[in-house]
SENU-947160 format. One record per residue (C-alpha): residue number from 0; chain; y, x, z. Coordinates in nm, 3 decimals, padded with zeros to 5 digits. Example, Ala and Ser with C-alpha at 12.3 -4.5 7.8 and 13.67 -1.06 7.14 Angstrom:
<nodes>
{seq 0&mol A&north -00.450&east 01.230&up 00.780}
{seq 1&mol A&north -00.106&east 01.367&up 00.714}
</nodes>
This chain:
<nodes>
{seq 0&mol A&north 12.741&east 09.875&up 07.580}
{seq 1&mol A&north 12.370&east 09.864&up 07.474}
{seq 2&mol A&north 12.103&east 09.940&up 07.643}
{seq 3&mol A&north 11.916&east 10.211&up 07.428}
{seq 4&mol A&north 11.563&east 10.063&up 07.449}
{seq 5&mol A&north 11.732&east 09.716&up 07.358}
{seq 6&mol A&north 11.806&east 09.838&up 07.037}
{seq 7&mol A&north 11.638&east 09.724&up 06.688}
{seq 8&mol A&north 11.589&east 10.043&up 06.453}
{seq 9&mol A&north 11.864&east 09.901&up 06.217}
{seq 10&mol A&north 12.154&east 09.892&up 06.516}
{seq 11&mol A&north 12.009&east 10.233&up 06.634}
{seq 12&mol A&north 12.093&east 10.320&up 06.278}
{seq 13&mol A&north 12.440&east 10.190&up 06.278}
{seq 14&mol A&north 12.565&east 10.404&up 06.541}
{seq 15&mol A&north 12.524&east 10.670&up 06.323}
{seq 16&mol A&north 12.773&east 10.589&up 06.028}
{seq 17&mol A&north 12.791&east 10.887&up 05.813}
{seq 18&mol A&north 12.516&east 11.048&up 05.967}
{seq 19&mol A&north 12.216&east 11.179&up 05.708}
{seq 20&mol A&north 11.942&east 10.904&up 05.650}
{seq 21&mol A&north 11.685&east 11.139&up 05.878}
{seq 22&mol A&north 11.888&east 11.134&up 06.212}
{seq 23&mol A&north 11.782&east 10.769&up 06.297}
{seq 24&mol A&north 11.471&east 10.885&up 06.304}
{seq 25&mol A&north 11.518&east 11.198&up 06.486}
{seq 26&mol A&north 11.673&east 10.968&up 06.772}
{seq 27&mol A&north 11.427&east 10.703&up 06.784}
{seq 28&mol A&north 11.171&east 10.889&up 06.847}
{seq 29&mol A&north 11.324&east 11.116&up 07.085}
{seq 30&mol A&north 11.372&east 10.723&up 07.273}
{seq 31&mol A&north 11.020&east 10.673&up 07.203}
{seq 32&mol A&north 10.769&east 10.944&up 07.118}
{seq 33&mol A&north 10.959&east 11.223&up 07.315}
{seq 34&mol A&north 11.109&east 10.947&up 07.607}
{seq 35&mol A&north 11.429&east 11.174&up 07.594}
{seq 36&mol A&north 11.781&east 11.084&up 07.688}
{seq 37&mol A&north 12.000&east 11.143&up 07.371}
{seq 38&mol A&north 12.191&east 11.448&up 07.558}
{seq 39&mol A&north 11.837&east 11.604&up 07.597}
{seq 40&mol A&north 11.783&east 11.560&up 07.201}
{seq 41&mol A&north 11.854&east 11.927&up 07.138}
{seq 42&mol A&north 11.770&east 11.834&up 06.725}
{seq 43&mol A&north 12.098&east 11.674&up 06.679}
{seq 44&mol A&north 12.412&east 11.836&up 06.676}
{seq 45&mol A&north 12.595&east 11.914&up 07.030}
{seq 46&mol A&north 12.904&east 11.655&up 06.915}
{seq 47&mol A&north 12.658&east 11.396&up 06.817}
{seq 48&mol A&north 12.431&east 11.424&up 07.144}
{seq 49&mol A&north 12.746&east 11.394&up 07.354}
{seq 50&mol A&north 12.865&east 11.106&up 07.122}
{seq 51&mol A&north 12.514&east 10.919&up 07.174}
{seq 52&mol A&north 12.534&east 10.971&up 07.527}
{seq 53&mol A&north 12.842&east 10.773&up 07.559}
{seq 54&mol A&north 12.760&east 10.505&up 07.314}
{seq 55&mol A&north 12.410&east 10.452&up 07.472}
{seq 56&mol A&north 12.432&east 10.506&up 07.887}
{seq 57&mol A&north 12.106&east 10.437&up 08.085}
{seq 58&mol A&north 12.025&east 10.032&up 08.155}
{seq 59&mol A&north 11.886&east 10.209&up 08.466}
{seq 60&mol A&north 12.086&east 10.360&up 08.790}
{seq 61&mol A&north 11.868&east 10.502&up 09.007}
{seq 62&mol A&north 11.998&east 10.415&up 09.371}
{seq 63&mol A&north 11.691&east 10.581&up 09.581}
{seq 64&mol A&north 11.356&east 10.689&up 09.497}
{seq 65&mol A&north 11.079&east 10.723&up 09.766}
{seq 66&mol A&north 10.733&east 10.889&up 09.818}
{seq 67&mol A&north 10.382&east 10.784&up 09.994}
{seq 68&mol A&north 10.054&east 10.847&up 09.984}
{seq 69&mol A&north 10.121&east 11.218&up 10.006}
{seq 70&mol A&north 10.311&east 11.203&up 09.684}
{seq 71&mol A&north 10.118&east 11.027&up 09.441}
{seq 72&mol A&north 10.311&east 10.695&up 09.515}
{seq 73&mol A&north 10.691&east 10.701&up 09.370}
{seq 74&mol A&north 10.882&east 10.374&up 09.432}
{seq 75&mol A&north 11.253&east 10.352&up 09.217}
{seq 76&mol A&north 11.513&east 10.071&up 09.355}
{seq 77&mol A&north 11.724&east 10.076&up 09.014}
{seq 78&mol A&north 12.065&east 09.889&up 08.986}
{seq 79&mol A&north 12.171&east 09.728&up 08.654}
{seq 80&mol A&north 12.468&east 09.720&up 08.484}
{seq 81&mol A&north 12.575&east 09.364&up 08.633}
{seq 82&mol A&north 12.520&east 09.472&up 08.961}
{seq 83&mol A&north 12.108&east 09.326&up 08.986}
{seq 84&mol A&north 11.862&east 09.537&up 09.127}
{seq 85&mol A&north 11.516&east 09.603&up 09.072}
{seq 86&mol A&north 11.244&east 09.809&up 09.130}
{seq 87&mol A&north 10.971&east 10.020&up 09.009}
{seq 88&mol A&north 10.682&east 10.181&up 09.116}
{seq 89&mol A&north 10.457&east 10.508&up 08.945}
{seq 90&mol A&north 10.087&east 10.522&up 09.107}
{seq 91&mol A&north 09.860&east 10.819&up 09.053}
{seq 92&mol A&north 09.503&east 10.817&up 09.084}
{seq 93&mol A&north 09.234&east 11.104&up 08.984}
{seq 94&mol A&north 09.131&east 10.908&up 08.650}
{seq 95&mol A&north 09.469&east 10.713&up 08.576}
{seq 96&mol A&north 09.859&east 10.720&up 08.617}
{seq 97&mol A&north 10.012&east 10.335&up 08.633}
{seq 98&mol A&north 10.364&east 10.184&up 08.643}
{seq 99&mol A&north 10.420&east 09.826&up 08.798}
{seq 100&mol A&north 10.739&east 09.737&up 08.668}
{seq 101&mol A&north 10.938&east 09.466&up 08.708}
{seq 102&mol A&north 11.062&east 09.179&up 08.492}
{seq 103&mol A&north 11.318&east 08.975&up 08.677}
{seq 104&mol A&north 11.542&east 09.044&up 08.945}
{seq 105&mol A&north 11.431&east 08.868&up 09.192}
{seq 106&mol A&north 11.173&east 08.560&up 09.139}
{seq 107&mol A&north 11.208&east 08.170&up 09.132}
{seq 108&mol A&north 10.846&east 08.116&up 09.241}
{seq 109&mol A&north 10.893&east 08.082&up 09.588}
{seq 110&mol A&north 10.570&east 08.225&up 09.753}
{seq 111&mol A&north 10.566&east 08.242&up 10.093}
{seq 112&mol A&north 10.406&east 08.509&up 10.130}
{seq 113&mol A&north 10.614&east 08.768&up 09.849}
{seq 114&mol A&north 10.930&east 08.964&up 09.953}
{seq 115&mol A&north 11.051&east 08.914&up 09.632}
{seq 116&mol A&north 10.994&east 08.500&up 09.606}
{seq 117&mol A&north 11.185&east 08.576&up 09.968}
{seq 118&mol A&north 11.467&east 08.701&up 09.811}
{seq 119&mol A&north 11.543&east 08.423&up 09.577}
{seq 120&mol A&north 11.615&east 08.451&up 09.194}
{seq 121&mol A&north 11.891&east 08.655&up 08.998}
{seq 122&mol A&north 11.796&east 08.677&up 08.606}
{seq 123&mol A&north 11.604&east 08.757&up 08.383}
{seq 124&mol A&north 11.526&east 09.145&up 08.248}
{seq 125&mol A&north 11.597&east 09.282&up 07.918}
{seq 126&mol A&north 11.346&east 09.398&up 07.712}
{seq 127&mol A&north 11.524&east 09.749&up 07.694}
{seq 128&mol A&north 11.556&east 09.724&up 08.106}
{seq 129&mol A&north 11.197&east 09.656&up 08.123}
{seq 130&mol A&north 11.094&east 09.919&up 07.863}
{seq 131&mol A&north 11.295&east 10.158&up 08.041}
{seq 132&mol A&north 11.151&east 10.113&up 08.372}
{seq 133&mol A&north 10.863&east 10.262&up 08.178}
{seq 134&mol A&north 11.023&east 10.550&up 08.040}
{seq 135&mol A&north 11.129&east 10.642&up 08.391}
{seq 136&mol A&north 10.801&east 10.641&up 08.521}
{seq 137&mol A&north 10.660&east 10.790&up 08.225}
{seq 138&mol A&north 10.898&east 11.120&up 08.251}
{seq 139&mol A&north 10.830&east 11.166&up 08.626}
{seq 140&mol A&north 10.456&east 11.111&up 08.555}
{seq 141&mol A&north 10.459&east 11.456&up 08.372}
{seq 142&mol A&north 10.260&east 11.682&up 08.283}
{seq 143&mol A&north 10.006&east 11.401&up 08.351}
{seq 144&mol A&north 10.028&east 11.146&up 08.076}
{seq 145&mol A&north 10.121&east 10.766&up 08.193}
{seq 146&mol A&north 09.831&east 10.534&up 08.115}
{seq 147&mol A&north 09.858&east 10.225&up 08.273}
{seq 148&mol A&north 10.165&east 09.930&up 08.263}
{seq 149&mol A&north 10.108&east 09.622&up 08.520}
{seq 150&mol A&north 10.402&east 09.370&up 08.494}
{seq 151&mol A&north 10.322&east 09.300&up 08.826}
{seq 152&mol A&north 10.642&east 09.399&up 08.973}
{seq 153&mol A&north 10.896&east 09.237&up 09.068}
{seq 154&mol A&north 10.987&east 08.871&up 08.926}
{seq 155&mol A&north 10.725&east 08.610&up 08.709}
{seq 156&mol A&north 10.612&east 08.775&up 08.347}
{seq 157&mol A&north 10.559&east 08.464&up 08.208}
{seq 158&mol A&north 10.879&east 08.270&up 08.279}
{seq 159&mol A&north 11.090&east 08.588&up 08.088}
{seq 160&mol A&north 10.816&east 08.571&up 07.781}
{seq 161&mol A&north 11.008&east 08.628&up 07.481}
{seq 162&mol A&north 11.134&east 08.953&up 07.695}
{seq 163&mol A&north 10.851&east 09.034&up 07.791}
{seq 164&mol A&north 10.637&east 09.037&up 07.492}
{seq 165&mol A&north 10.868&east 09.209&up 07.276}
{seq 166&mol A&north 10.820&east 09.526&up 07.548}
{seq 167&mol A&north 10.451&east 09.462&up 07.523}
{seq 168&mol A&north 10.469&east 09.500&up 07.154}
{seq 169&mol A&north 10.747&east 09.816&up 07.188}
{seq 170&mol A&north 10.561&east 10.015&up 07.442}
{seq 171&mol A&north 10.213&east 09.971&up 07.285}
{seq 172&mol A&north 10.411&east 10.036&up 06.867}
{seq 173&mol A&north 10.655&east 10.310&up 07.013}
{seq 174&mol A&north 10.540&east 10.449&up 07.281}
{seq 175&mol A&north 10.191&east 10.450&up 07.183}
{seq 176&mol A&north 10.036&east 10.245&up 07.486}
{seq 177&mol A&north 09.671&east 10.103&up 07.459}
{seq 178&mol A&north 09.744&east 09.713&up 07.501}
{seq 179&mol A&north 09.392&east 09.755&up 07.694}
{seq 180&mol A&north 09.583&east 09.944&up 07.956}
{seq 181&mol A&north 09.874&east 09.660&up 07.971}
{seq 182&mol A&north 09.801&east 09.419&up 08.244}
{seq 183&mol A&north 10.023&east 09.073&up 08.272}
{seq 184&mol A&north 10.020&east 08.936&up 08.639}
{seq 185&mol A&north 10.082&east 08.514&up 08.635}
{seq 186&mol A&north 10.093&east 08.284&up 08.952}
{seq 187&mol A&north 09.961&east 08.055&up 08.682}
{seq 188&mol A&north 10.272&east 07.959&up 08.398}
{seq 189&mol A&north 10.031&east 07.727&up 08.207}
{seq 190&mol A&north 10.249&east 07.768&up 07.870}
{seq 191&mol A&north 10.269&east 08.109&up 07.904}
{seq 192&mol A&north 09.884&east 08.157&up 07.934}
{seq 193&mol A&north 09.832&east 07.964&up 07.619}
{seq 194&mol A&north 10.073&east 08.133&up 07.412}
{seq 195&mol A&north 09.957&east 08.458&up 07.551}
{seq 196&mol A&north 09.632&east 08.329&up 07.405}
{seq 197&mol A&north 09.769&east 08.340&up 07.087}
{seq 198&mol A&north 09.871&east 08.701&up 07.034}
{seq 199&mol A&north 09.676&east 08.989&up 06.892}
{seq 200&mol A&north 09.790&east 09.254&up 07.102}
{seq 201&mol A&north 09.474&east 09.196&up 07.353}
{seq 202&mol A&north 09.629&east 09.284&up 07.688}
{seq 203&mol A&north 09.491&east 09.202&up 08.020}
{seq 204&mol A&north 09.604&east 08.904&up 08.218}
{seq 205&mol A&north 09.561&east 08.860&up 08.620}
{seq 206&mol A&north 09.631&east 08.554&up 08.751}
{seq 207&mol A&north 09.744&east 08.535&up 09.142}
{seq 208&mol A&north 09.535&east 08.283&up 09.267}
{seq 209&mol A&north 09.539&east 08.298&up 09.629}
{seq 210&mol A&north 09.404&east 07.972&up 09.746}
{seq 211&mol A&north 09.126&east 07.764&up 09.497}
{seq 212&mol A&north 09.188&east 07.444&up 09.636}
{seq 213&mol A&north 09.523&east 07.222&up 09.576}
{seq 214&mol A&north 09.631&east 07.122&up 09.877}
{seq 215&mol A&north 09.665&east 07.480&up 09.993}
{seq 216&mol A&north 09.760&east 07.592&up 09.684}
{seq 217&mol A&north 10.048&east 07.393&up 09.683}
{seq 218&mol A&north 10.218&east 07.543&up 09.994}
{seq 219&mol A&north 10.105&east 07.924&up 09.881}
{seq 220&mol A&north 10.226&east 07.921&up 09.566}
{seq 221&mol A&north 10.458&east 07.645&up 09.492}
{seq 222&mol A&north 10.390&east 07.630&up 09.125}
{seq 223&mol A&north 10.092&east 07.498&up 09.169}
{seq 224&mol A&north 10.241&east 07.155&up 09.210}
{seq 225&mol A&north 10.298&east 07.146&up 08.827}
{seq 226&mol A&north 10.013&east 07.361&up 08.721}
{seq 227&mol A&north 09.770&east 07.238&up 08.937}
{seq 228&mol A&north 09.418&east 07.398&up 08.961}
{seq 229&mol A&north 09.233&east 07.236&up 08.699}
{seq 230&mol A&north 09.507&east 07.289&up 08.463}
{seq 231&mol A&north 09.508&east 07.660&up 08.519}
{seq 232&mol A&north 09.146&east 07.712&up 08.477}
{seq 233&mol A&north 09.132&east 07.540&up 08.137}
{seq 234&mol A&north 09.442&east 07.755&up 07.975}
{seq 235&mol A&north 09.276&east 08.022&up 08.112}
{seq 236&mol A&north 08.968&east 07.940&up 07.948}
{seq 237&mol A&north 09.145&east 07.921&up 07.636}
{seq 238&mol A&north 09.257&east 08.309&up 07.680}
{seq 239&mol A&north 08.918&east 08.419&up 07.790}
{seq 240&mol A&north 08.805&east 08.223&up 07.452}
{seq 241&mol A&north 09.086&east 08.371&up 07.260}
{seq 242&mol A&north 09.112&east 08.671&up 07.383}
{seq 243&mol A&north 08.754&east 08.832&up 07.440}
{seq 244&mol A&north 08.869&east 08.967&up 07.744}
{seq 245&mol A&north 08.805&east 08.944&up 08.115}
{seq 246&mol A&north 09.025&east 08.763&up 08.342}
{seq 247&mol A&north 09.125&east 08.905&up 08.656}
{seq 248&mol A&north 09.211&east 08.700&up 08.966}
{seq 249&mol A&north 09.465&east 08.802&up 09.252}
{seq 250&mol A&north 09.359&east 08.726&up 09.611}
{seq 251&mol A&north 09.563&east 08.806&up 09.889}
{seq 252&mol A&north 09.363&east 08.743&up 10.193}
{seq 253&mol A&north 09.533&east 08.608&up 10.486}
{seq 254&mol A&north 09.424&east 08.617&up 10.853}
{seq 255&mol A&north 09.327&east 08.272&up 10.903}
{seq 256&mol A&north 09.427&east 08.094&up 10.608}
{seq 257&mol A&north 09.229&east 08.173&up 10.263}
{seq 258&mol A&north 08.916&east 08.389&up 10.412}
{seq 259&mol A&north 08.724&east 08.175&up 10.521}
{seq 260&mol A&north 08.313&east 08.075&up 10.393}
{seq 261&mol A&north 08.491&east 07.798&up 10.268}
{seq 262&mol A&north 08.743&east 07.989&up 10.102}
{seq 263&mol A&north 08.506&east 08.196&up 09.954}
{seq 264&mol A&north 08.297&east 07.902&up 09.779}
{seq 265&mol A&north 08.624&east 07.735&up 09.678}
{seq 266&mol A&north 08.701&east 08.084&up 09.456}
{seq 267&mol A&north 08.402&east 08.129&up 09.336}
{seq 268&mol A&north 08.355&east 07.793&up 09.205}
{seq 269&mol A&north 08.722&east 07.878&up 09.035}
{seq 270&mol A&north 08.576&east 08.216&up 08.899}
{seq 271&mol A&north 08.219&east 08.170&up 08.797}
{seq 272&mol A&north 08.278&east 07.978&up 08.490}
{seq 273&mol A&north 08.527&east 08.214&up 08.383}
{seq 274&mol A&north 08.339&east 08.499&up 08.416}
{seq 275&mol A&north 08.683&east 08.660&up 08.631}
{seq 276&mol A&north 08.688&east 08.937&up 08.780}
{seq 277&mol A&north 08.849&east 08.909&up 09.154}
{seq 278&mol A&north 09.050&east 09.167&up 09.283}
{seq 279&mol A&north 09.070&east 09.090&up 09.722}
{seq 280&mol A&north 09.380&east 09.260&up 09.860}
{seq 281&mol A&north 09.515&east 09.230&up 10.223}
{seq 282&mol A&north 09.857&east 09.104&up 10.293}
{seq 283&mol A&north 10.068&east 09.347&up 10.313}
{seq 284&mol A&north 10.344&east 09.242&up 10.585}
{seq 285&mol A&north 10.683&east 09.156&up 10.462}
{seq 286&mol A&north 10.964&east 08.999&up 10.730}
{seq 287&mol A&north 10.970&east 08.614&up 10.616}
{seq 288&mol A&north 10.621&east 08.565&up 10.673}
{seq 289&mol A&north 10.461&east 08.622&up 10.977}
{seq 290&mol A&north 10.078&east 08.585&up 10.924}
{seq 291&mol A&north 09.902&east 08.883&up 10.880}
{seq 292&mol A&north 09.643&east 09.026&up 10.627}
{seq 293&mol A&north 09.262&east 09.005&up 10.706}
{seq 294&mol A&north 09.085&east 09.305&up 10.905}
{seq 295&mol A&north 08.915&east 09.455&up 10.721}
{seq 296&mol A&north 08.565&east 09.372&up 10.814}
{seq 297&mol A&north 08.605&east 09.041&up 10.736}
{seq 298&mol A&north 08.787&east 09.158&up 10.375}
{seq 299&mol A&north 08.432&east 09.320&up 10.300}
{seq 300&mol A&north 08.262&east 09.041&up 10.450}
{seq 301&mol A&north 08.464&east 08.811&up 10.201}
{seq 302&mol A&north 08.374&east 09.034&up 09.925}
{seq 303&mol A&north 07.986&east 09.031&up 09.997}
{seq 304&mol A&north 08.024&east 08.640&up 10.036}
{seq 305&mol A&north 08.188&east 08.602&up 09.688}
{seq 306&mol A&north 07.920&east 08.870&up 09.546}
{seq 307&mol A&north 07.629&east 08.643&up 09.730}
{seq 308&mol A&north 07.809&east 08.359&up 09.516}
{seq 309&mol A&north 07.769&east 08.538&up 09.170}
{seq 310&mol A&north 08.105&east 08.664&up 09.187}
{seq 311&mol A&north 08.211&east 08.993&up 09.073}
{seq 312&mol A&north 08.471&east 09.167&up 09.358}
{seq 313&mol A&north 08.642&east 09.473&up 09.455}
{seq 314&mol A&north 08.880&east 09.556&up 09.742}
{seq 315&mol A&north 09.227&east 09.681&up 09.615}
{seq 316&mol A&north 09.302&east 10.022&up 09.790}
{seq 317&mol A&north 09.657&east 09.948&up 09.892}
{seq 318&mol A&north 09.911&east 10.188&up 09.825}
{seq 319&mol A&north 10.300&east 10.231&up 09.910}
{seq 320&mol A&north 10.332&east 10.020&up 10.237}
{seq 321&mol A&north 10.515&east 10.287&up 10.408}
{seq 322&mol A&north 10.793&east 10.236&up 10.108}
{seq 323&mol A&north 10.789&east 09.904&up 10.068}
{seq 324&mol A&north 10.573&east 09.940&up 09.770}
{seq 325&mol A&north 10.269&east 09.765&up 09.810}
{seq 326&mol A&north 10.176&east 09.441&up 09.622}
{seq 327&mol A&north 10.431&east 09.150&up 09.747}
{seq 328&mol A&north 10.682&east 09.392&up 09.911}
{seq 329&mol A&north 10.933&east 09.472&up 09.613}
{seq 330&mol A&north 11.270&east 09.315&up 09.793}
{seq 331&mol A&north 11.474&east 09.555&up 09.591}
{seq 332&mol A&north 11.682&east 09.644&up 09.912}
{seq 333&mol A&north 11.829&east 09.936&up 10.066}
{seq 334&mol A&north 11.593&east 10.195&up 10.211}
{seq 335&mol A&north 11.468&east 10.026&up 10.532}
{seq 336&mol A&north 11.570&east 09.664&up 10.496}
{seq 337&mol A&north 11.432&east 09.394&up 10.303}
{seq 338&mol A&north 11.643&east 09.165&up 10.169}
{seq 339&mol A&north 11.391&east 08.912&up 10.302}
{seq 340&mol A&north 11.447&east 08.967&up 10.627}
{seq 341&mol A&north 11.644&east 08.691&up 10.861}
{seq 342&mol A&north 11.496&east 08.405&up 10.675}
{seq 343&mol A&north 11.313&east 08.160&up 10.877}
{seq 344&mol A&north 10.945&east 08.197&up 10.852}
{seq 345&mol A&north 10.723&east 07.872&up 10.709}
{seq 346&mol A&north 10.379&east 07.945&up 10.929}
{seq 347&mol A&north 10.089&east 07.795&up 10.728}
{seq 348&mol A&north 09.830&east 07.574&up 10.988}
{seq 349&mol A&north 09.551&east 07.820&up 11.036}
{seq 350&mol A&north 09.261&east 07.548&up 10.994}
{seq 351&mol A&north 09.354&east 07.501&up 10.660}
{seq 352&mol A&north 09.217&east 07.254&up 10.428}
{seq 353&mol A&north 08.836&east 07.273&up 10.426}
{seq 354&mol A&north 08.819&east 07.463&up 10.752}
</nodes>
């Protein structure tokens, strides 16, 4: 069966032989403009909602949802129709609402530091399965209106593309999203950068970074051994060109390992000429790595050293760690496991290049 948010308005359409001309568009936007479930779509006539809801069953199972942060974080483990699970968390602030939704299950990427590179790679999302994931978070978000879509979830954006950009381009045409307030999170796919260059929607892009020097680089995030550092900085040079927008860099800070002065100089070399934006946020702990995240007076100290350096920084405030919800802990496991867990841990030497 389809997934509803899969479908092209012309096979929407042709579930509906016999149907007046009108009730395509009554459903479609009930999908999109109203984010209702076809039973819900109290328009249509009571045979043809229940005939809908058949024909197009959720993409989405909802296994467990959890709460944090006194509500205001909601984190979804969802199980596909294969069997794949993934997950999905809401985020509200005073001045925003944001999903992070995933776009794999699982991720290929191999960081050490990431539940979900833990956990190995399944597949590739639909668009409809990612576009849903918004939809979800967009009905529980209510009365408040959802604002904000990171693909920063669980899996690599920019090795699904083709998926991924076609629910770029659906939630910011259908569901009336600002592509301003779309954010796509890279650990540096060079391709994808430079084809993301290309587009006119102009959404954001954040590039984990996480260590500014190769040889380091090259253990934290693995794909650095084909994109190396100079690479990255030119393709993203050629978005910040294209694109007329600021870059954001991702720094996880770990005890010991990337927080150093040296560190410090090292990233803002990386940023300055870019004009990026860094965004510092402590590990969060998942079970297959054991080093910790910096204290946190030597994350503001790293700040102040990067703004002494010309470098514009801000501290994430981290949200969802009591769920398994904060950035690098999506495992899309059972409440209280991570699927990560039992794998043996690759300790990084805590001198480090350059220290």
């Amino acid at each position: 069966m389809p997934a509803p948010y899969d479908l092209t308005w012309d096979e929407l359409a042709s579930l509906l032989p016999g149907e007046p001309s009108f009730r395509a568009r009554q459903v479609w936007d009930g999908l999109h403009a109203r984010l209702q479930r076809p039973e819900e779509m109290t328009e249509l006539p009571a045979p043809l909602r229940r005939t809908l809801g058949e024909a197009l069953p959720p993409a989405l199972r909802e296994e467990s949802r959890r709460t944090a942060d006194r509500g205001q974080t909601t984190k979804w483990l969802w199980v596909l129709v294969d069997g794949a699970r993934v997950e999905t968390v809401l985020m509200r602030y005073p001045d925003r609402v944001t999903a992070c939704v995933s776009t794999q299950a699982g991720c290929a990427m191999a960081c050490q530091f990431c539940a979900t590179g833990q956990a190995g790679f399944q597949r590739h999302l639909s668009e409809g399965e990612i576009v849903e994931q918004v939809v979800m978070a967009a009905r529980a978000a209510r009365p408040r209106r959802l604002s904000n879509v990171v693909f920063m979830g669980m899996g690599e954006p920019l090795a699904n593309y083709e998926r991924v950009w076609s629910a770029v381009e659906r939630l910011c045409g259908q569901l009336g999203l600002s592509a301003r307030h779309v954010t796509i999170s890279t650990v540096g796919i060079v391709p994808g950068i430079r084809r993301l260059a290309t587009e006119t929607l102009p959404v954001n892009l954040a590039v984990s970074l996480h260590a500014a020097n190769d040889t380091l680089r090259d253990e934290l995030v693995p794909i650095n051994r084909r994109y190396p550092l100079a690479v990255l900085a030119e393709a993203c040079a050629e978005y910040v060109a294209a694109s007329g927008r600021r870059l954001s860099i991702e720094w996880a800070l770990i005890d010991g390992v990337n927080d150093r002065d040296t560190d410090a100089a090292e990233l803002a070399a990386f940023a300055r000429p870019l004009r990026a934006h860094v965004n510092l946020i402590p590990l969060n702990p998942t079970p297959g790595y054991p080093v910790v995240g910096t204290p946190p007076g030597q994350v503001r100290a790293f700040r102040d050293e990067l703004g002494a350096l010309g470098v514009n920084a801000t501290v994430r405030t981290t949200r969802g760690v009591a769920i398994d919800a904060a950035c690098g802990q999506l495992a899309a496991s059972t409440p209280g496991t991570f699927r990560g867990a039992g794998r043996v841990p690759v300790r990084l030497p805590r001198g480090g290049p350059g220290g």
